[in-house]
TORLO-406605 format. One record per residue: residue number from 0; x, y, z of N, C-alpha, C, O in turn. Coordinates in nm, 2 decimals. Atoms other than C-alpha are relative to their C-alpha. Last residue first. Example, Ala and Ser with C-alpha at 12.3 -4.5 7.8 and 13.67 -1.06 7.14 Angstrom:
2
1 -0.09 -0.11 0.00 1.37 -0.11 0.71 -0.08 0.11 0.08 -0.03 0.22 0.09
0 0.09 -0.12 0.00 1.23 -0.45 0.78 0.09 0.12 0.00 0.19 0.12 0.07
This chain:
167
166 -0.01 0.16 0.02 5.04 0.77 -4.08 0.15 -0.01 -0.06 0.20 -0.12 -0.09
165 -0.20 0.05 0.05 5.23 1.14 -3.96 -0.06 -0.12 -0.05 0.04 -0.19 -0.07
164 -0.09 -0.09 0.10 4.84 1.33 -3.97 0.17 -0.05 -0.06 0.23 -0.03 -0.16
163 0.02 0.07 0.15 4.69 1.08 -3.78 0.06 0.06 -0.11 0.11 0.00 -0.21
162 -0.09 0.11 0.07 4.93 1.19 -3.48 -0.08 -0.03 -0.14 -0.01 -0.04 -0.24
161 0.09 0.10 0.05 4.67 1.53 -3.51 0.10 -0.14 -0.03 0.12 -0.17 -0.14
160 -0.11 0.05 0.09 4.85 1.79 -3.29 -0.06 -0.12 -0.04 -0.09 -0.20 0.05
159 0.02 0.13 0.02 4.58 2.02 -3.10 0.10 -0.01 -0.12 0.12 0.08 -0.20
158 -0.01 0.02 0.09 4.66 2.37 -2.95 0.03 -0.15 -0.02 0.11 -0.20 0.05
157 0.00 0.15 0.02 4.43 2.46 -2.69 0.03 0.05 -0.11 -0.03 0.13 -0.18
156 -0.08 0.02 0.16 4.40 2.81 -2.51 0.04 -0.15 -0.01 0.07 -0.21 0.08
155 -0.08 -0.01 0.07 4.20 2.77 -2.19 0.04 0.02 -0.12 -0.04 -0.03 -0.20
154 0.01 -0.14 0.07 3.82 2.93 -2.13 0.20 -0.03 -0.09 0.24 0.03 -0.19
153 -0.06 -0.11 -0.07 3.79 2.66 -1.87 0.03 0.14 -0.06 0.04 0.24 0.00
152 0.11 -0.06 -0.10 3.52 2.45 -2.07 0.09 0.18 0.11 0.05 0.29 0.14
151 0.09 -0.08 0.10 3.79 2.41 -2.34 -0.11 0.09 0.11 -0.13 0.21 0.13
150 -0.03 -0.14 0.04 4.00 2.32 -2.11 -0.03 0.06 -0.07 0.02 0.17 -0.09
149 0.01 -0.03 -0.16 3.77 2.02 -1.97 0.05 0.16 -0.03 -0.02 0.26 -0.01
148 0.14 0.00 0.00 3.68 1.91 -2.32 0.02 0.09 0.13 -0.07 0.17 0.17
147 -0.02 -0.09 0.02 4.10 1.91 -2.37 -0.17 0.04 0.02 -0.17 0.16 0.01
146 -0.13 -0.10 -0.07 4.13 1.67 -2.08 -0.03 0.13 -0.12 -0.04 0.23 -0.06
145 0.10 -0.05 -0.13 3.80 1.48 -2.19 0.09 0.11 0.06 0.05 0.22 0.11
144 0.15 -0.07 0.00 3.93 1.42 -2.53 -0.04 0.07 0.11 -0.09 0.19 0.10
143 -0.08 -0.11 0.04 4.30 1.31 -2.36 -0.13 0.12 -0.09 -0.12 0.24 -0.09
142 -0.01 -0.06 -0.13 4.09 1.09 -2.16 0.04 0.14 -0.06 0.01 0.25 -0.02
141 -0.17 0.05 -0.07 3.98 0.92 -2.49 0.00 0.09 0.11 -0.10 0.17 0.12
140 0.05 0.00 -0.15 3.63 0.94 -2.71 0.16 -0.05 0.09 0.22 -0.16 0.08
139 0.05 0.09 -0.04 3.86 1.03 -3.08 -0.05 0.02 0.16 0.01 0.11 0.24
138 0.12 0.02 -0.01 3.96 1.31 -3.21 -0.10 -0.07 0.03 -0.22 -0.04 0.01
137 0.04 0.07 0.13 4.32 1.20 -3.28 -0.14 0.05 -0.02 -0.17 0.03 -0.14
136 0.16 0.06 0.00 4.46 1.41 -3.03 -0.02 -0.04 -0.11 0.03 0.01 -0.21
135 0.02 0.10 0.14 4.81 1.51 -2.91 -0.10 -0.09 -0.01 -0.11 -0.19 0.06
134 0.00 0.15 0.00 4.77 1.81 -2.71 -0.02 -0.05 -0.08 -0.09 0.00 -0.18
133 -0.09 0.06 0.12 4.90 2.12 -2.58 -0.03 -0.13 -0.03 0.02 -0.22 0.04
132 0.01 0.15 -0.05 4.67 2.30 -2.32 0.09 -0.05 -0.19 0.09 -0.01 -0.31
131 0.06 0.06 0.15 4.70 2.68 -2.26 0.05 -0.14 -0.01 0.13 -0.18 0.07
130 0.04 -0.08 0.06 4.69 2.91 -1.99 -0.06 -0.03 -0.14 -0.14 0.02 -0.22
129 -0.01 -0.03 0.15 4.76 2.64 -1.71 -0.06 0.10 -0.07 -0.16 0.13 -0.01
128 -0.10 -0.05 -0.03 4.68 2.53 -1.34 0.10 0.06 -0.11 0.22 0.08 -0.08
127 0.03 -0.11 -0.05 4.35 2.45 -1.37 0.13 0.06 0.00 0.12 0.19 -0.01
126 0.05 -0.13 0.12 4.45 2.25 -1.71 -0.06 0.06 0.11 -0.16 0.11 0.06
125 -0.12 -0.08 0.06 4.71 2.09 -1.47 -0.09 0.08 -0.10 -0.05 0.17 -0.16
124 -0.11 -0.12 -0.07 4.51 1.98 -1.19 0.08 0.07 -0.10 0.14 0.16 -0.06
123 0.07 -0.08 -0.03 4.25 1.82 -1.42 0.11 0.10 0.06 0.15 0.21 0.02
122 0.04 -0.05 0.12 4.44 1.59 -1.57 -0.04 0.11 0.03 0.00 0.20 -0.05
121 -0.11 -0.05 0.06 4.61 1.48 -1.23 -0.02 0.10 -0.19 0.06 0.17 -0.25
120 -0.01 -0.12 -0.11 4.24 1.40 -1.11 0.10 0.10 -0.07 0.07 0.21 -0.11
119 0.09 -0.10 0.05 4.13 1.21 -1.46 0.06 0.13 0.10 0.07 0.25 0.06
118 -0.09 -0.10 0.12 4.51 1.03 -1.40 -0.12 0.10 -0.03 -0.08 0.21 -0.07
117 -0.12 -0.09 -0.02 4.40 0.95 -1.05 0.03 0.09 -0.13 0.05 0.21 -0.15
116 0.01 -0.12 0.06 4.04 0.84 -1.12 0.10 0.10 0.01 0.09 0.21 -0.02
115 0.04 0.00 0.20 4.07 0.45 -1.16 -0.03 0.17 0.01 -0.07 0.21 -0.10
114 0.12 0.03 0.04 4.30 0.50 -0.81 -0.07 -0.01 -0.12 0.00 0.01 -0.22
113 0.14 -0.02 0.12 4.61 0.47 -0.76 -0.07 -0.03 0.03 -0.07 -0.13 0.11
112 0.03 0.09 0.07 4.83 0.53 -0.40 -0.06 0.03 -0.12 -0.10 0.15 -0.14
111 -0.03 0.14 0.00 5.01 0.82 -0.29 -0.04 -0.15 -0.10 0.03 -0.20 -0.19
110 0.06 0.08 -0.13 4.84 1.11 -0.42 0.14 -0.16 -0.05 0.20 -0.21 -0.15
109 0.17 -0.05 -0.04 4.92 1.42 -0.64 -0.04 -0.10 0.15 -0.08 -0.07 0.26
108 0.07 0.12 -0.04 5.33 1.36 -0.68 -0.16 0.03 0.10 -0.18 0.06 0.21
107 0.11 0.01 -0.08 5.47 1.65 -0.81 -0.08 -0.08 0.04 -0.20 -0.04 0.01
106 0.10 0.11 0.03 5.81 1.68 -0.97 -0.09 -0.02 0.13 -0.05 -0.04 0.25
105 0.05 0.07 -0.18 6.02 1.96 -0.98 -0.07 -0.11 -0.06 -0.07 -0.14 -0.18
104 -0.04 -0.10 -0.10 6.27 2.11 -1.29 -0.09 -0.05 0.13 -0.03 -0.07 0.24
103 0.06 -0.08 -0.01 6.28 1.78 -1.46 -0.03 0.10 0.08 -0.03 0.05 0.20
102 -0.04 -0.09 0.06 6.57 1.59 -1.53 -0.09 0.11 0.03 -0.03 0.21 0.03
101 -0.09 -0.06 -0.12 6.53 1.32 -1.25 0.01 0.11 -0.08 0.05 0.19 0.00
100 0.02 -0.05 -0.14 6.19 1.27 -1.38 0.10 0.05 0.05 0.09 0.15 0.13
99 0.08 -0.12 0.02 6.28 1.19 -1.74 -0.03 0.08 0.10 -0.02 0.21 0.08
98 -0.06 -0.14 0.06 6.52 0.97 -1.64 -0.06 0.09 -0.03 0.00 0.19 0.01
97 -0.06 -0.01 -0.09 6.24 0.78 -1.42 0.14 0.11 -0.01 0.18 0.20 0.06
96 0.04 -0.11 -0.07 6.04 0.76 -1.72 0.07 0.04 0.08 0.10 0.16 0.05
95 0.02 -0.15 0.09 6.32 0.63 -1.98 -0.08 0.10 0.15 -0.03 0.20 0.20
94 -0.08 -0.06 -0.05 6.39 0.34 -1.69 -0.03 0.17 -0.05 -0.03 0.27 0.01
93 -0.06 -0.06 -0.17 6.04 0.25 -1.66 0.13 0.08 0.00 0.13 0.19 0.06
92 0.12 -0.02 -0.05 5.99 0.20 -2.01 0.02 0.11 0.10 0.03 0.23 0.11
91 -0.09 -0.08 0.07 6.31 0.01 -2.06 -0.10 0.11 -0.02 -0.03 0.19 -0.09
90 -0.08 -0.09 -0.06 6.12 -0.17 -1.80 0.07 0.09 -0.10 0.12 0.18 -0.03
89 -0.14 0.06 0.01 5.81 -0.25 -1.94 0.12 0.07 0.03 0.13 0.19 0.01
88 -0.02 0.00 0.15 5.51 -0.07 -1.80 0.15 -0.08 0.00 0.23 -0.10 0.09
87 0.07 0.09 0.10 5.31 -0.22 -1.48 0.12 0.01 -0.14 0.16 -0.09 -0.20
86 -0.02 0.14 -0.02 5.50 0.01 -1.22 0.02 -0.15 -0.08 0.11 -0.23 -0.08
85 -0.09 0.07 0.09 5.51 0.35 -1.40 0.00 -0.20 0.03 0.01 -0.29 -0.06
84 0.12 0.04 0.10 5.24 0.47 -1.19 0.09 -0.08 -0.11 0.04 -0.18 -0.17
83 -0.06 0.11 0.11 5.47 0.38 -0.92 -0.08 0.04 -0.11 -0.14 -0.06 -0.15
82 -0.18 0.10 0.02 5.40 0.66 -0.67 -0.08 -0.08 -0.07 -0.20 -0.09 -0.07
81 -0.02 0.12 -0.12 5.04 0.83 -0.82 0.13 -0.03 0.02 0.21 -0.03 -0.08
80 0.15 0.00 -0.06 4.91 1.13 -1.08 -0.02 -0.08 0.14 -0.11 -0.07 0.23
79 -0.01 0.08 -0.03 5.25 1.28 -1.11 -0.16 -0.04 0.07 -0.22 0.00 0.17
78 0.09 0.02 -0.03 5.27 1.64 -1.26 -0.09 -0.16 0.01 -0.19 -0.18 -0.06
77 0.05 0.09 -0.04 5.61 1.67 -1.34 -0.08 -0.07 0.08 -0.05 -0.16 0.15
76 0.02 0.03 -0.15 5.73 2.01 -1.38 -0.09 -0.10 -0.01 -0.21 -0.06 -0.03
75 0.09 0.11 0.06 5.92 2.17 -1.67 -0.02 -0.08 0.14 0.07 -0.11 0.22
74 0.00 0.07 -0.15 6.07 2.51 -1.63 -0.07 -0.12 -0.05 -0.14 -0.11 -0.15
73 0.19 0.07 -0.02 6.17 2.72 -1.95 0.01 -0.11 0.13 0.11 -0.15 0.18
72 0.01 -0.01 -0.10 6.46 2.97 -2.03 -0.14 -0.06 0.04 -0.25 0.00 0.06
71 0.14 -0.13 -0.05 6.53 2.86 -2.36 0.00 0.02 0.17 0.07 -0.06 0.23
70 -0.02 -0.07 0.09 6.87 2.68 -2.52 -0.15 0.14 0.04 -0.17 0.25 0.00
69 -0.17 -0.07 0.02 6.91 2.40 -2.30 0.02 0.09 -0.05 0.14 0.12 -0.03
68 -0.08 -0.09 -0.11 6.59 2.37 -2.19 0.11 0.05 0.01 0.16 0.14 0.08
67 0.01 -0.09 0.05 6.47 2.27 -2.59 0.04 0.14 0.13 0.05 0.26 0.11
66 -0.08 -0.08 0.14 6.62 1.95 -2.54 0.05 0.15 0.02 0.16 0.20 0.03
65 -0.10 0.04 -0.08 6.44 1.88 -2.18 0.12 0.08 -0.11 0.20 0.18 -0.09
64 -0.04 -0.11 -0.08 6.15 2.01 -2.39 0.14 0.02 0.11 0.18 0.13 0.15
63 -0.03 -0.14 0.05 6.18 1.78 -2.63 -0.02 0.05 0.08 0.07 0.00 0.14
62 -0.11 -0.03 0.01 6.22 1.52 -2.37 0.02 0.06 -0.13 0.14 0.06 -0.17
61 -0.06 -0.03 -0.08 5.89 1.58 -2.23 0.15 0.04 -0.04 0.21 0.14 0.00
60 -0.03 -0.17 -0.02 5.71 1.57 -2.55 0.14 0.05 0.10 0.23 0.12 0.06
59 0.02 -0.06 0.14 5.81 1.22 -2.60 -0.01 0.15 -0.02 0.07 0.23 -0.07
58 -0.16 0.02 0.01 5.73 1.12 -2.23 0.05 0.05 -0.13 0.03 0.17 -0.11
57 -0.05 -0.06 -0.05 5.38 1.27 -2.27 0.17 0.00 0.03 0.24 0.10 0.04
56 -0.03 -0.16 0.07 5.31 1.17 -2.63 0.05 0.06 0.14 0.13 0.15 0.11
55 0.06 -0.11 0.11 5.35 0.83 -2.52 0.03 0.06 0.01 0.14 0.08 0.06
54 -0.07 0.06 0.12 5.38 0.66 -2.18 -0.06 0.07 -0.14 -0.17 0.11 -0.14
53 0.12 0.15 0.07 5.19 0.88 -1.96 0.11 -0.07 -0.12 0.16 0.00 -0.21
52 -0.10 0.13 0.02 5.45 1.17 -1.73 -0.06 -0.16 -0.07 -0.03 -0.28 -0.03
51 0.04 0.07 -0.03 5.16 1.44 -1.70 0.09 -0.14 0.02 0.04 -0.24 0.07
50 0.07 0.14 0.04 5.34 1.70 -1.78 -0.08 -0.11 0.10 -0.07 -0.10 0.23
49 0.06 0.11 -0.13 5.30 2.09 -1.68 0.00 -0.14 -0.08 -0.10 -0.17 -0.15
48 0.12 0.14 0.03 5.51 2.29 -1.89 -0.02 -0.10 0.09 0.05 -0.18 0.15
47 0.04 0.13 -0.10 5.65 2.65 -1.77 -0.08 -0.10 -0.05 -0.20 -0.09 -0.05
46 -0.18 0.07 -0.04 5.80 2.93 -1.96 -0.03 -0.12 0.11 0.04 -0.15 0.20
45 0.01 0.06 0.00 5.50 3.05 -2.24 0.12 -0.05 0.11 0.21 -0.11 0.05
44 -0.07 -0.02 -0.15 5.59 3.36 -2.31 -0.12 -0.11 0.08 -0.22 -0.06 0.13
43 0.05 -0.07 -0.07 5.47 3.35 -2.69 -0.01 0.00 0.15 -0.12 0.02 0.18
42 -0.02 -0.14 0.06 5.79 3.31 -2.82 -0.14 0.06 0.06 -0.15 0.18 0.10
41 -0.10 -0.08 -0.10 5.80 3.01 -2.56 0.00 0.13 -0.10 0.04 0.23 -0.04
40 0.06 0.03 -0.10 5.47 2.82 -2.71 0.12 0.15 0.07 0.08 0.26 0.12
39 0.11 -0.08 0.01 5.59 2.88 -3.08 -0.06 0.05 0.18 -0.10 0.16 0.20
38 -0.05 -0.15 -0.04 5.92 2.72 -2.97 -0.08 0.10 0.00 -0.06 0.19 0.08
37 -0.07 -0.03 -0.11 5.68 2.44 -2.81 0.05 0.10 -0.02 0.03 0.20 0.05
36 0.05 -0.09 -0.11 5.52 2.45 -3.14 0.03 0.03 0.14 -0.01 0.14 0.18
35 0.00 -0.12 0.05 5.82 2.39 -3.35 -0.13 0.09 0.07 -0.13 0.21 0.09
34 -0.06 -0.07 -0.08 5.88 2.10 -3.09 -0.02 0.15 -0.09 0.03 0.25 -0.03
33 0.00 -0.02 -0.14 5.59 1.91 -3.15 0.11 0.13 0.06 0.08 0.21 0.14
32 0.13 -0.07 -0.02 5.64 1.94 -3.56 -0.02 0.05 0.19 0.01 0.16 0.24
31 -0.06 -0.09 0.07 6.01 1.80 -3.50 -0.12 0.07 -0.05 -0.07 0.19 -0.07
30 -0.08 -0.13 -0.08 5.86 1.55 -3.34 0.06 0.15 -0.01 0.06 0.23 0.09
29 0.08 -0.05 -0.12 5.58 1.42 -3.57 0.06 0.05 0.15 -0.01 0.10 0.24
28 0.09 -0.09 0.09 5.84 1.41 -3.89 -0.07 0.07 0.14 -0.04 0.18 0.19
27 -0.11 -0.11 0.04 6.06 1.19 -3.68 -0.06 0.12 -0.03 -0.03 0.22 0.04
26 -0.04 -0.07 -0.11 5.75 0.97 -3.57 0.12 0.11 0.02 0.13 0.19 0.12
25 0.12 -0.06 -0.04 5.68 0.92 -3.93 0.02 0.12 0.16 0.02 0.24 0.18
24 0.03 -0.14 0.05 6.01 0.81 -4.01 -0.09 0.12 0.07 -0.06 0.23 0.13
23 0.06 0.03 0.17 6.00 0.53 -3.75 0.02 0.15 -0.03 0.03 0.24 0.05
22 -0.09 0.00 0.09 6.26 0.58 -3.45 -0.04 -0.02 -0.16 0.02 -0.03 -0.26
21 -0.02 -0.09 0.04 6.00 0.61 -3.23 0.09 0.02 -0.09 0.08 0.13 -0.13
20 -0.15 0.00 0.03 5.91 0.27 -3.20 0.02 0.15 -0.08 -0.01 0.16 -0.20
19 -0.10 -0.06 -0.08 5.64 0.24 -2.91 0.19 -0.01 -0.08 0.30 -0.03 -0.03
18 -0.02 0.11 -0.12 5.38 0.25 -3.16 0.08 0.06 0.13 0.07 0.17 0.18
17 -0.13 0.07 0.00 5.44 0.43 -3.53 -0.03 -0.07 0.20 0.07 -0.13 0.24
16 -0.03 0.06 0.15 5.09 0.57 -3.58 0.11 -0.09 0.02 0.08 -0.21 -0.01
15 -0.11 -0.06 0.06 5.03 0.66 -3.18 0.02 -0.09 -0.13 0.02 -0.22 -0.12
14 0.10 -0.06 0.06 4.68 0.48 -3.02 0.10 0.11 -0.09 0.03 0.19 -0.15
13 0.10 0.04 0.10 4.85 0.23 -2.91 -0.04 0.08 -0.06 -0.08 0.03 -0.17
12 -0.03 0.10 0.09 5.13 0.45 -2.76 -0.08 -0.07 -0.13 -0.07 -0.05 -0.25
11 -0.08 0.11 -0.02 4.94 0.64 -2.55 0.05 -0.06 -0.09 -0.03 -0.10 -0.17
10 0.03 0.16 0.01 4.79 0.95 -2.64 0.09 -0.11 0.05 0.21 -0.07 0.07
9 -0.04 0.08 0.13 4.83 1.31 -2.53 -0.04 -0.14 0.03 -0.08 -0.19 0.14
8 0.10 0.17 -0.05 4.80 1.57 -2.27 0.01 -0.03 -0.13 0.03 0.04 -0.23
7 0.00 0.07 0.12 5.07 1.88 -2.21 -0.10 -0.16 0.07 -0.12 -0.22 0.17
6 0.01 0.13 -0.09 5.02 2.16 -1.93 0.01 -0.07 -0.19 0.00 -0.01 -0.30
5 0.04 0.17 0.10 5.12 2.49 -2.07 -0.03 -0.12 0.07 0.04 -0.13 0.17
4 0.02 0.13 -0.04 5.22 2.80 -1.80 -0.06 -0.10 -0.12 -0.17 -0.10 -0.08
3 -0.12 -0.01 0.04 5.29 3.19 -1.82 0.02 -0.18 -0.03 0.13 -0.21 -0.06
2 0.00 -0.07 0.18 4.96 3.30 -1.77 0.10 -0.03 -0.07 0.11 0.02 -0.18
1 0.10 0.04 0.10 4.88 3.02 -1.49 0.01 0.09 -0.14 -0.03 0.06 -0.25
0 0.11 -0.10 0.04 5.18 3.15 -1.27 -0.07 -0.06 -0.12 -0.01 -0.08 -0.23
């Protein structure tokens, strides 16, 4: 159900303060913010997040919520823009996503192969399918711009998380 639903969109790595080493301060700080909105998200009845599975802020969110399933009654459903999209990334990479996936309450694979407009498609499907959009934005021209530009247009609720904010 779209009233009860979140989709999550966010950055990649490069474009994250600390990289792909979450174990910096910073990124400590910038989880532990992430998930005070997620509880924020479930007090307001909130019980389903749609990810995108993107290296970054999507995997990263993901397994706080994985966390925060132990303790709430929330569904988490992996909105898969292609098989392998994972292919390309390094394997330790690979393996995280693939744990991520087996944990998650479904997972949804949009289309077989990639294309250059899968992740825009998969972006899309989940802010129709959403009440309110969760995302980590710098403000910058990025997909994750276009993704909340889109749910803005929809009338969604959008709450934005500024990584510049942890330099």
């Amino acid at each position: 159900m779209k009233s009860t639903t979140a989709c999550l969109t966010g950055h990649r790595p490069k474009l994250l303060p600390w990289g792909y080493d979450e174990s910096k301060e910073n990124c400590i700080r910038f989880k532990l913010e992430v998930k005070k909105i997620f509880e924020g998200a479930i007090k307001f009845g909130i019980k389903t997040f749609l990810t995108g599975m993107a290296e970054g802020f999507d995997m990263l969110a993901t397994e706080i919520l994985l966390e925060l399933r132990k303790t709430h009654n929330i569904k988490i459903v992996a909105i898969v823009p292609c098989l392998n999209q994972e292919i390309k990334w390094k394997q330790s990479q690979q393996e995280r996503y693939r744990t991520i996936l087996h944990f998650c309450n479904k997972v949804l694979v949009l289309q077989k192969e990639y294309t250059t407009d899968c992740m825009n498609k998969r972006n899309k499907f989940m802010v129709e399918n959403c009440c309110v959009c969760i995302a980590c934005y710098n403000g910058k021209p990025s997909g994750t711009g276009n993704t909340i530009k889109f749910a803005k247009e929809r009338g969604n609720r959008i709450r934005i998380i500024n990584p510049e904010k942890f330099k």
